[in-house]
PyMOL Python script that loads the backbone (N, CA, C, O; Angstrom):
from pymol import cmd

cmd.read_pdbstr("""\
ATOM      1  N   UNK A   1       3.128  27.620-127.639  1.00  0.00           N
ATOM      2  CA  UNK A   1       2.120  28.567-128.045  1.00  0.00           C
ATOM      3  C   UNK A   1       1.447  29.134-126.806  1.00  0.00           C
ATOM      4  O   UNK A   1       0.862  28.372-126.036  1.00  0.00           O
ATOM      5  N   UNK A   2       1.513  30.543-126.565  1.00  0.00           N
ATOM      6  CA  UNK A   2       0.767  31.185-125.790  1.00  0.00           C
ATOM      7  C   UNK A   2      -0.730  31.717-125.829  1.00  0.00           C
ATOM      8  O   UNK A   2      -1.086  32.567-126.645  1.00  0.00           O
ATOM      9  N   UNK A   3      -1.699  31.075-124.755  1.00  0.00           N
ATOM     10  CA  UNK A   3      -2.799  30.933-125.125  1.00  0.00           C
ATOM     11  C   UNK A   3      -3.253  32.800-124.242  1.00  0.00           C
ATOM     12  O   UNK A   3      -2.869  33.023-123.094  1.00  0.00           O
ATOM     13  N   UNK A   4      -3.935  33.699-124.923  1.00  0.00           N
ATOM     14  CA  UNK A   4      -4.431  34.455-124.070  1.00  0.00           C
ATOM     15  C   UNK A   4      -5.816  34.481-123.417  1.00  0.00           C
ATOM     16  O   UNK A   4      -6.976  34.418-123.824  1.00  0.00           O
ATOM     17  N   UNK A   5      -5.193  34.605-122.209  1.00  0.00           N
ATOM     18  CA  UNK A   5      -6.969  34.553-120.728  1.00  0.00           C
ATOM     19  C   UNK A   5      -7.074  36.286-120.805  1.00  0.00           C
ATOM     20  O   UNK A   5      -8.180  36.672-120.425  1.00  0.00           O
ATOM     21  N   UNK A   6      -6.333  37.168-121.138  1.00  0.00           N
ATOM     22  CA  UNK A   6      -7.184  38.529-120.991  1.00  0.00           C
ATOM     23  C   UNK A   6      -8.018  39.052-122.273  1.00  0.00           C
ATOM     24  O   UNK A   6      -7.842  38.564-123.389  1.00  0.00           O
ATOM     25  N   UNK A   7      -8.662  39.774-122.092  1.00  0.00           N
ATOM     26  CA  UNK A   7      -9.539  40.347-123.339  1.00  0.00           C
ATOM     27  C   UNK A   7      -8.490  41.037-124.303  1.00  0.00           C
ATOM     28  O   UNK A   7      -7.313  41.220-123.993  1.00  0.00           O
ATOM     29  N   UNK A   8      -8.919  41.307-125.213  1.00  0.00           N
ATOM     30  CA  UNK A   8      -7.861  41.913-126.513  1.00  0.00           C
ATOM     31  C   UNK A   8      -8.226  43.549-125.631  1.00  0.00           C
ATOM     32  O   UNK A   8      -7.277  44.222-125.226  1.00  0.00           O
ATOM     33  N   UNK A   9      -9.214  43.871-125.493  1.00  0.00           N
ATOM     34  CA  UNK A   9      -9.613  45.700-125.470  1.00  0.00           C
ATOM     35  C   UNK A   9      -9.151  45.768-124.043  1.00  0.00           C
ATOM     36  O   UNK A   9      -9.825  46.471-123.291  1.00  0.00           O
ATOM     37  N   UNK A  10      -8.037  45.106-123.526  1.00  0.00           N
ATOM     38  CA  UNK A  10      -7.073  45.805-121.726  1.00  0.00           C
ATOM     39  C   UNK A  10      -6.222  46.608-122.739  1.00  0.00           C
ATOM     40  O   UNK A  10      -5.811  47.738-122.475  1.00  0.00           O
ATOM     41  N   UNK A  11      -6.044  46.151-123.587  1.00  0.00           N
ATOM     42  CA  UNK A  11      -4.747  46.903-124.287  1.00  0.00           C
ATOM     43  C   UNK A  11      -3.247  46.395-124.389  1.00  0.00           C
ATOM     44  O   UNK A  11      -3.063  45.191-124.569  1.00  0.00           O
ATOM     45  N   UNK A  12      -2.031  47.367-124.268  1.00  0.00           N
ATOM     46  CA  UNK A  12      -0.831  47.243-124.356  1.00  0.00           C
ATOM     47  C   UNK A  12      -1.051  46.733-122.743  1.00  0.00           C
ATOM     48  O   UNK A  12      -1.014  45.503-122.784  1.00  0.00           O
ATOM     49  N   UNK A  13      -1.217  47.086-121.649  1.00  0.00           N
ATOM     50  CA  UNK A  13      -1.123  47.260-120.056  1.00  0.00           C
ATOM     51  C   UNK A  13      -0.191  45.877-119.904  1.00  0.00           C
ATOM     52  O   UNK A  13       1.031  45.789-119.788  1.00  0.00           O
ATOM     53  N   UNK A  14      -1.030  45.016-119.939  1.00  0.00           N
ATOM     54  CA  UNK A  14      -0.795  43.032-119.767  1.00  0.00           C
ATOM     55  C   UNK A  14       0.536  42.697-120.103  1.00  0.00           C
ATOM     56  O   UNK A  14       1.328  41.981-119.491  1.00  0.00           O
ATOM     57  N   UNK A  15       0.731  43.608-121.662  1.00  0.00           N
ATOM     58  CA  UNK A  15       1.982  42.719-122.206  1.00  0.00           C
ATOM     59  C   UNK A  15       2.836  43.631-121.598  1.00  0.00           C
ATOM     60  O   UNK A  15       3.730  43.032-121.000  1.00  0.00           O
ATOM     61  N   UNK A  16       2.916  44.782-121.514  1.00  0.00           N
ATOM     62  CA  UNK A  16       3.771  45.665-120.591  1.00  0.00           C
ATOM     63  C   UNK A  16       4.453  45.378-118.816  1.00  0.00           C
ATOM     64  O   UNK A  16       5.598  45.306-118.370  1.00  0.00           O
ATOM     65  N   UNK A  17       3.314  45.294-118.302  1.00  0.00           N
ATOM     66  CA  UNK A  17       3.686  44.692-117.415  1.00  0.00           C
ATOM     67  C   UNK A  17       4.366  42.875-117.593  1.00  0.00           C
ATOM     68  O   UNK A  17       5.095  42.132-116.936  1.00  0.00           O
ATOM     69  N   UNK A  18       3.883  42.838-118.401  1.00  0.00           N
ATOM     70  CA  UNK A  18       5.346  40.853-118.103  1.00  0.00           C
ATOM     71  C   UNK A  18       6.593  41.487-119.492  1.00  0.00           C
ATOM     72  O   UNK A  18       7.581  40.808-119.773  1.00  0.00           O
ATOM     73  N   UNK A  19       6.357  42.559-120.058  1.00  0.00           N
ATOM     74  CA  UNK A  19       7.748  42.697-120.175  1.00  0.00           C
ATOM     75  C   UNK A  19       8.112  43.420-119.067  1.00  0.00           C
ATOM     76  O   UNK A  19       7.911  42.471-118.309  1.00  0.00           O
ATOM     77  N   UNK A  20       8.429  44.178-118.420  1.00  0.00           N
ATOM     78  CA  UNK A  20       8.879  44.882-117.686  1.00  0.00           C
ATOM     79  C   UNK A  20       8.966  43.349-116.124  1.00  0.00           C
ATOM     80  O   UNK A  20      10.029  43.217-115.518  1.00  0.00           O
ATOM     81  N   UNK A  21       8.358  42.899-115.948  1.00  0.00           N
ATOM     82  CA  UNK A  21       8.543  41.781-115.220  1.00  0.00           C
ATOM     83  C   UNK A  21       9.605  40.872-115.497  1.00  0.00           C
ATOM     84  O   UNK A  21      10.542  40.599-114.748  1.00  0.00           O
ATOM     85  N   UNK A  22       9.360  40.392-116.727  1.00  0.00           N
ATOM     86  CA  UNK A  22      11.067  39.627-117.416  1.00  0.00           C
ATOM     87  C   UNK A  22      12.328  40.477-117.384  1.00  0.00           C
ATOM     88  O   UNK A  22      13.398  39.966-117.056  1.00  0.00           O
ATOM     89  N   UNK A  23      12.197  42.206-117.830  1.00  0.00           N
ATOM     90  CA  UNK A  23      13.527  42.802-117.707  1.00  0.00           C
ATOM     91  C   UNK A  23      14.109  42.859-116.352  1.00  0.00           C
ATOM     92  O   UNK A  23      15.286  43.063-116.055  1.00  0.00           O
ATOM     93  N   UNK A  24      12.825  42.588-115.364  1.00  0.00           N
ATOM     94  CA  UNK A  24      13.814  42.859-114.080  1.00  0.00           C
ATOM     95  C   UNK A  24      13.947  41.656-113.384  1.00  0.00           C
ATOM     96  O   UNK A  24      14.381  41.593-112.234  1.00  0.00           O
ATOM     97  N   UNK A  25      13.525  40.542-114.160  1.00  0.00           N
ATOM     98  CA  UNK A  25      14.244  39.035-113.881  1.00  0.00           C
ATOM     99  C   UNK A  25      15.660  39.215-114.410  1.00  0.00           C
ATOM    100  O   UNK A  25      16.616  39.011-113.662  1.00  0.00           O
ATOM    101  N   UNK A  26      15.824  39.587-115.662  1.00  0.00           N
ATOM    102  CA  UNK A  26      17.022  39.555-116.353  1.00  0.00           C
ATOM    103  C   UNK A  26      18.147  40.423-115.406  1.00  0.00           C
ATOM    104  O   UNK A  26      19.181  39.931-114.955  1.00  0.00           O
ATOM    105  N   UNK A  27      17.661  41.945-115.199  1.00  0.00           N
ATOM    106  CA  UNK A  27      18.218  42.682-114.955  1.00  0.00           C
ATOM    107  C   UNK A  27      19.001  42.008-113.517  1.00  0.00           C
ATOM    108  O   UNK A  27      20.223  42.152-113.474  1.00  0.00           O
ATOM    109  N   UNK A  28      18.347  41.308-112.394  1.00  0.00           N
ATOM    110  CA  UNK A  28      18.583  40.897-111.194  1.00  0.00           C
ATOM    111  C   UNK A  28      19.687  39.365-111.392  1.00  0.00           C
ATOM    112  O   UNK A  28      20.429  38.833-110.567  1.00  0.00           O
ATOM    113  N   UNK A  29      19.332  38.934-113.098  1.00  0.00           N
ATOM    114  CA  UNK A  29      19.775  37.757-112.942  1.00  0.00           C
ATOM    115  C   UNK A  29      21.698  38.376-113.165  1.00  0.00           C
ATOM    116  O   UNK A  29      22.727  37.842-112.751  1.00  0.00           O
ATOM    117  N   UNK A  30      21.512  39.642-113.963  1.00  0.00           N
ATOM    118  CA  UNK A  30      22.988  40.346-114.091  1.00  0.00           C
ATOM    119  C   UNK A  30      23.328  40.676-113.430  1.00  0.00           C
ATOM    120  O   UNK A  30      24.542  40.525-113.565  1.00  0.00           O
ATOM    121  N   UNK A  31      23.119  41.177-112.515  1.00  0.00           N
ATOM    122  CA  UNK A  31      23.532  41.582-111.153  1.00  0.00           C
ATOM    123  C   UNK A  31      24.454  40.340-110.683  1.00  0.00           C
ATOM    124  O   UNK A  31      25.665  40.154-110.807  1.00  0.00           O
ATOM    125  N   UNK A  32      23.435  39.565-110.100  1.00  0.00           N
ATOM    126  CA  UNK A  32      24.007  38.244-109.432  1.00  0.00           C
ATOM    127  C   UNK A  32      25.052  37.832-109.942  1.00  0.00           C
ATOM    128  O   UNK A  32      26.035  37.495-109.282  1.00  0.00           O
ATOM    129  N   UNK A  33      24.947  37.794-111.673  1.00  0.00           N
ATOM    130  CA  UNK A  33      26.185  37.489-112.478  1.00  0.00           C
ATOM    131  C   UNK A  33      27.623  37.998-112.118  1.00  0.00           C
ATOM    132  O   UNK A  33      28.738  37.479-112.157  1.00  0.00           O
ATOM    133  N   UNK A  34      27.250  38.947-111.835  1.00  0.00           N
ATOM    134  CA  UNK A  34      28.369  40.156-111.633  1.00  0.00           C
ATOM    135  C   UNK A  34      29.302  40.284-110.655  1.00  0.00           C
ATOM    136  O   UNK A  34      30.525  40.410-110.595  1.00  0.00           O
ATOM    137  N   UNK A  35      27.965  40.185-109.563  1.00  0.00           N
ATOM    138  CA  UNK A  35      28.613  39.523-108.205  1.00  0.00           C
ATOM    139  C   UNK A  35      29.335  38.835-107.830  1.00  0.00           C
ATOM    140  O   UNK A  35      30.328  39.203-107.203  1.00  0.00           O
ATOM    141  N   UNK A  36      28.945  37.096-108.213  1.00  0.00           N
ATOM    142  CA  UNK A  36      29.434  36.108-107.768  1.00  0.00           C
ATOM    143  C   UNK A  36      29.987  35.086-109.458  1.00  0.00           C
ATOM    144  O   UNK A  36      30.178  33.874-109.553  1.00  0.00           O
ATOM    145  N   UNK A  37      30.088  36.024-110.411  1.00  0.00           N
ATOM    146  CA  UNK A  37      30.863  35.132-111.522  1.00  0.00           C
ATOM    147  C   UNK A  37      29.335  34.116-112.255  1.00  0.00           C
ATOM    148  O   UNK A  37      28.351  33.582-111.742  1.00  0.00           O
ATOM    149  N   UNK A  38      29.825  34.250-113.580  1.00  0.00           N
ATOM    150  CA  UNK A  38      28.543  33.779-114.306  1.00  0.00           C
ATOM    151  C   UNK A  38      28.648  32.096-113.870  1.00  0.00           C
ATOM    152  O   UNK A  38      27.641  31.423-113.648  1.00  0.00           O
ATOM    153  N   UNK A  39      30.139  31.524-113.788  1.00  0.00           N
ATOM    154  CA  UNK A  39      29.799  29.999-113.572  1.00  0.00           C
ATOM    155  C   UNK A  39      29.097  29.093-112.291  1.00  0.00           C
ATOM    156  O   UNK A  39      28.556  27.992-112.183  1.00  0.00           O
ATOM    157  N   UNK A  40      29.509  30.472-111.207  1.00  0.00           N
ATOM    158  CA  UNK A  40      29.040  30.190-109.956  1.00  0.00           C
ATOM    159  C   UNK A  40      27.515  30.478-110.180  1.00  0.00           C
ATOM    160  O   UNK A  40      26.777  29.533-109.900  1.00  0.00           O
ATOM    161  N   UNK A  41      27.138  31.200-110.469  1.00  0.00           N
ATOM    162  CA  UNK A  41      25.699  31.454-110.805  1.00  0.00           C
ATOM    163  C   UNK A  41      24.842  30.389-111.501  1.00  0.00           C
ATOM    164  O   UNK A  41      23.761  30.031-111.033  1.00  0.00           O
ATOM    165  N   UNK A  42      25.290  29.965-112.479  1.00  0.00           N
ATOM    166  CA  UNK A  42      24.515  28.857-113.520  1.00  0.00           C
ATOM    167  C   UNK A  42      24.785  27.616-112.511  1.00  0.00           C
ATOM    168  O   UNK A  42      23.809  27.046-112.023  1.00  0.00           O
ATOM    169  N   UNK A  43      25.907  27.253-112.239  1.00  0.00           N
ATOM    170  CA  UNK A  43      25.974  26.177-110.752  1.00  0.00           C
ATOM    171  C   UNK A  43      24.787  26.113-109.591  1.00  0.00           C
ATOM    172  O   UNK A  43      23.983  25.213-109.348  1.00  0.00           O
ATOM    173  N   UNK A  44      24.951  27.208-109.065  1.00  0.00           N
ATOM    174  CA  UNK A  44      23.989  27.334-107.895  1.00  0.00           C
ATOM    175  C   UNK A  44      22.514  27.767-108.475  1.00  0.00           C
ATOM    176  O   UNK A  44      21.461  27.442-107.926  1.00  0.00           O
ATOM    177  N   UNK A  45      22.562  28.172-109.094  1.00  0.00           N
ATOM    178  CA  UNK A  45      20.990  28.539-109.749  1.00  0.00           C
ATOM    179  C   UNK A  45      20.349  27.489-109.305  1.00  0.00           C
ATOM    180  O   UNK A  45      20.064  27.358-108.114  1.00  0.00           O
ATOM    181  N   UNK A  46      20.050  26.614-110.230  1.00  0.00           N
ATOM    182  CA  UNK A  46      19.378  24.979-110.119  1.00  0.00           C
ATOM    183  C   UNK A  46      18.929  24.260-108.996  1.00  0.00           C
ATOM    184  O   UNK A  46      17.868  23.668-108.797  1.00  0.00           O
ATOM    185  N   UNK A  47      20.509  24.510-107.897  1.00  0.00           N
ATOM    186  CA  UNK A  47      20.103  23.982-106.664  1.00  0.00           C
ATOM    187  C   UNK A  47      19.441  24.884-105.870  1.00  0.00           C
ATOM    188  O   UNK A  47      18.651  24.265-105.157  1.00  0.00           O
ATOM    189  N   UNK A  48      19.398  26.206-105.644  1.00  0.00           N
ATOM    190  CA  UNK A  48      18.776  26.966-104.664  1.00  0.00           C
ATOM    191  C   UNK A  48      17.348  27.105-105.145  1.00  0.00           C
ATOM    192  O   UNK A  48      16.439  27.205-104.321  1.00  0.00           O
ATOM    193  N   UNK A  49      17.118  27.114-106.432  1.00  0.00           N
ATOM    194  CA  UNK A  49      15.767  26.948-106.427  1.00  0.00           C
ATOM    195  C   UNK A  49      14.981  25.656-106.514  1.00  0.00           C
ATOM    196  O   UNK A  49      13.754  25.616-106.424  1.00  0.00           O
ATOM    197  N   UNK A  50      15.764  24.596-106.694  1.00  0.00           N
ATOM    198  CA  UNK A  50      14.735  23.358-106.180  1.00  0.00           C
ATOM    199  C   UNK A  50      14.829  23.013-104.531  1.00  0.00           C
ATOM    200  O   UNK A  50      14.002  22.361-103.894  1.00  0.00           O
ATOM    201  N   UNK A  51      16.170  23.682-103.973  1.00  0.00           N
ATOM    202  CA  UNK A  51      16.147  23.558-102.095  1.00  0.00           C
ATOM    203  C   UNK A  51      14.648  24.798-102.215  1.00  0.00           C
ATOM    204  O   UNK A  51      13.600  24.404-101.703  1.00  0.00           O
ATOM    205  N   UNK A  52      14.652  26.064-102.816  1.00  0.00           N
ATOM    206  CA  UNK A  52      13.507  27.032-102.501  1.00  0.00           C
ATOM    207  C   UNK A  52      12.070  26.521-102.139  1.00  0.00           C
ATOM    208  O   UNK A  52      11.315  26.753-101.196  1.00  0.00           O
ATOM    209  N   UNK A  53      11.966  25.504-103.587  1.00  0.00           N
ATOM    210  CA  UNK A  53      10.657  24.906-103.908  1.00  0.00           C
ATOM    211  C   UNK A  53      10.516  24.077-103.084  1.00  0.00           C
ATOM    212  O   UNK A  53       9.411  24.156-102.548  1.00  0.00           O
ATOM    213  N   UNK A  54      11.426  22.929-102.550  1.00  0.00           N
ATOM    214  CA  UNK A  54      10.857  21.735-101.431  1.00  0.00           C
ATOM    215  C   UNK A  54      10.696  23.082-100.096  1.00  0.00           C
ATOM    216  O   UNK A  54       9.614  23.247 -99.532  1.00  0.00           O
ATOM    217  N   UNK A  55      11.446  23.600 -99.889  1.00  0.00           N
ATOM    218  CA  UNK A  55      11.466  24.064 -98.222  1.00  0.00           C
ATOM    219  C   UNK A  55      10.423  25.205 -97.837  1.00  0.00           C
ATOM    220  O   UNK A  55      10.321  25.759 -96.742  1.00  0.00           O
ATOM    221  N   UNK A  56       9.367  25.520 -99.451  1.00  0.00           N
ATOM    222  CA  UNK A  56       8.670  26.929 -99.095  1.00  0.00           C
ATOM    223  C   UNK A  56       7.370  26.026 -98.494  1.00  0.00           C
ATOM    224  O   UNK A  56       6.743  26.569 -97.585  1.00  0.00           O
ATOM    225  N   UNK A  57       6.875  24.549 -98.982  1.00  0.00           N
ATOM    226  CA  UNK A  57       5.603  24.164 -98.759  1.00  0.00           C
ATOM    227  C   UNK A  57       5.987  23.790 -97.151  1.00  0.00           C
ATOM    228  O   UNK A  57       5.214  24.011 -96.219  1.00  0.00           O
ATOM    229  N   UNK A  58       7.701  23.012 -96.965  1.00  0.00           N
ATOM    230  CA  UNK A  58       7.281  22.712 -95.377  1.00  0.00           C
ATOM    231  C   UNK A  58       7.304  23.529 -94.629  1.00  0.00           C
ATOM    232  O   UNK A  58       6.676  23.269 -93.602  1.00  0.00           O
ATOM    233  N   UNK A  59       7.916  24.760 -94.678  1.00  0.00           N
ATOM    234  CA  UNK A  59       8.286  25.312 -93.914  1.00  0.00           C
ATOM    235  C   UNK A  59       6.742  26.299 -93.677  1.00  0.00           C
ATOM    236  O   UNK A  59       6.655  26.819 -92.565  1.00  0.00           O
ATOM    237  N   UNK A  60       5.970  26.469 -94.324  1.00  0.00           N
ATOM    238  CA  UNK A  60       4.859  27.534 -94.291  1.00  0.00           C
ATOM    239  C   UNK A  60       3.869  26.335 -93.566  1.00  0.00           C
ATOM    240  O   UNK A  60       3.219  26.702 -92.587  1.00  0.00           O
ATOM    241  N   UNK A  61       3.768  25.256 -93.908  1.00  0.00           N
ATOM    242  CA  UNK A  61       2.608  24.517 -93.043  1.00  0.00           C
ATOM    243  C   UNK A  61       1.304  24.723 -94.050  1.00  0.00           C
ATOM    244  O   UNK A  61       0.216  24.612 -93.486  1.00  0.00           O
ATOM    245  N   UNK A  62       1.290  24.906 -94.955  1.00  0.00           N
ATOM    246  CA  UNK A  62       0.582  25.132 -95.957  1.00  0.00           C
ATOM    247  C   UNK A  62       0.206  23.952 -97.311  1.00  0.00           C
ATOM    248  O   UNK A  62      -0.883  23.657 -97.803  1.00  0.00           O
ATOM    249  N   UNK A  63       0.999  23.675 -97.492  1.00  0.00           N
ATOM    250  CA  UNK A  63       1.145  22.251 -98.100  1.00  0.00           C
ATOM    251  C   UNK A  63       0.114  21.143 -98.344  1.00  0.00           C
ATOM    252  O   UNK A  63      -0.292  20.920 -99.485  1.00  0.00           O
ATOM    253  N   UNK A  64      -0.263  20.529 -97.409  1.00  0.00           N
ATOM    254  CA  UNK A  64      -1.806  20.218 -96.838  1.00  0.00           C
ATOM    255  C   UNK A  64      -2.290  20.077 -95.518  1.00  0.00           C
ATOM    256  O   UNK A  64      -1.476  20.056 -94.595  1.00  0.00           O
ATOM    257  N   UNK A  65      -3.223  20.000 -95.350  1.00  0.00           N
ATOM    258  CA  UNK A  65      -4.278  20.058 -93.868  1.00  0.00           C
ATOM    259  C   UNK A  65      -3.483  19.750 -93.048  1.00  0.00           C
ATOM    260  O   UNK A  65      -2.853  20.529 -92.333  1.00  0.00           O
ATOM    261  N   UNK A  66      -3.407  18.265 -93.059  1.00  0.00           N
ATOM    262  CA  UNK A  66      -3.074  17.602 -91.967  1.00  0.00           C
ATOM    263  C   UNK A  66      -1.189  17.312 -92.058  1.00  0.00           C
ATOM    264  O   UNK A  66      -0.763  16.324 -91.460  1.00  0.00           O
ATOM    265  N   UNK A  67      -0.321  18.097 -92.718  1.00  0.00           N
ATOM    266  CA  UNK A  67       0.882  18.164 -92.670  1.00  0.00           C
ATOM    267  C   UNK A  67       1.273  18.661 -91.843  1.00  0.00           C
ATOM    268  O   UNK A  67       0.698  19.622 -91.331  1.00  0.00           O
ATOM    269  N   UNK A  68       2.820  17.997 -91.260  1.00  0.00           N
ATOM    270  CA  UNK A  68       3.512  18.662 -90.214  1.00  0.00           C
ATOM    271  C   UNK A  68       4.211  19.911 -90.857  1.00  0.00           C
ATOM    272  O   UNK A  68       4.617  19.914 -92.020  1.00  0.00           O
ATOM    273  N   UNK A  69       4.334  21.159 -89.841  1.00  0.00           N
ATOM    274  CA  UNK A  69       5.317  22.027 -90.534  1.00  0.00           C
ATOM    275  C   UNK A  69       6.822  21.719 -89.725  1.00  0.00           C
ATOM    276  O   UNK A  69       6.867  20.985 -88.738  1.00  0.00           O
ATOM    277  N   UNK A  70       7.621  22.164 -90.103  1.00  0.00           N
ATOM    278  CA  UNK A  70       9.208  21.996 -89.897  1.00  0.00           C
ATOM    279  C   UNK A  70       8.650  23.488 -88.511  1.00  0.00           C
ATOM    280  O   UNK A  70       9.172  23.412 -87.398  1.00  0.00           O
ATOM    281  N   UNK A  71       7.919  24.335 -88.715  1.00  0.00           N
ATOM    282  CA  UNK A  71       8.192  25.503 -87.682  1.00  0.00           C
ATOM    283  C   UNK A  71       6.942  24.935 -86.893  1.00  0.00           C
ATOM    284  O   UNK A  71       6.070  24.315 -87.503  1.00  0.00           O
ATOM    285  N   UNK A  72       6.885  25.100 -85.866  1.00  0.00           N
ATOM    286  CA  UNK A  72       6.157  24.576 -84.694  1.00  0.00           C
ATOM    287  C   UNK A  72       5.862  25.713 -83.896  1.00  0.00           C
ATOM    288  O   UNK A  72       5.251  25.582 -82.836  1.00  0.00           O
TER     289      UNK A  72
END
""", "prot")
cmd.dss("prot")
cmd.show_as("cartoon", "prot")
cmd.util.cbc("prot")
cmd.orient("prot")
């Protein structure tokens, strides 16, 4: 269940923009499809975005205070 944080009177704007946000997830995810074959895609999907997620906090140094970053 989707809870809404904007006011009802923004209007259509909100839901417009995250559809148009999802079509061009989709649209990019066909592409890729296209490219490199749907099985290679659903394969590598999974792993490049959990390598994405560990390597964006070390690598930015952002993570917390007193963390080392991988870039020096």
């Amino acid at each position: 269940m989707r809870l809404r944080t904007y006011s009802q009177r923004a209007g259509r704007m909100p839901w417009l923009s995250t559809m148009g946000t999802n079509a061009a997830i989709v649209a990019l995810g066909a592409l890729l499809m296209s490219m490199v074959g749907a099985g290679t895609f659903v394969v590598h999907l999974p792993i490049a975005s959990l390598a994405a997620a560990i390597g964006i906090p070390c690598v930015s140094g952002h993570a917390h205070p007193g963390a080392r970053s991988a870039v020096q």
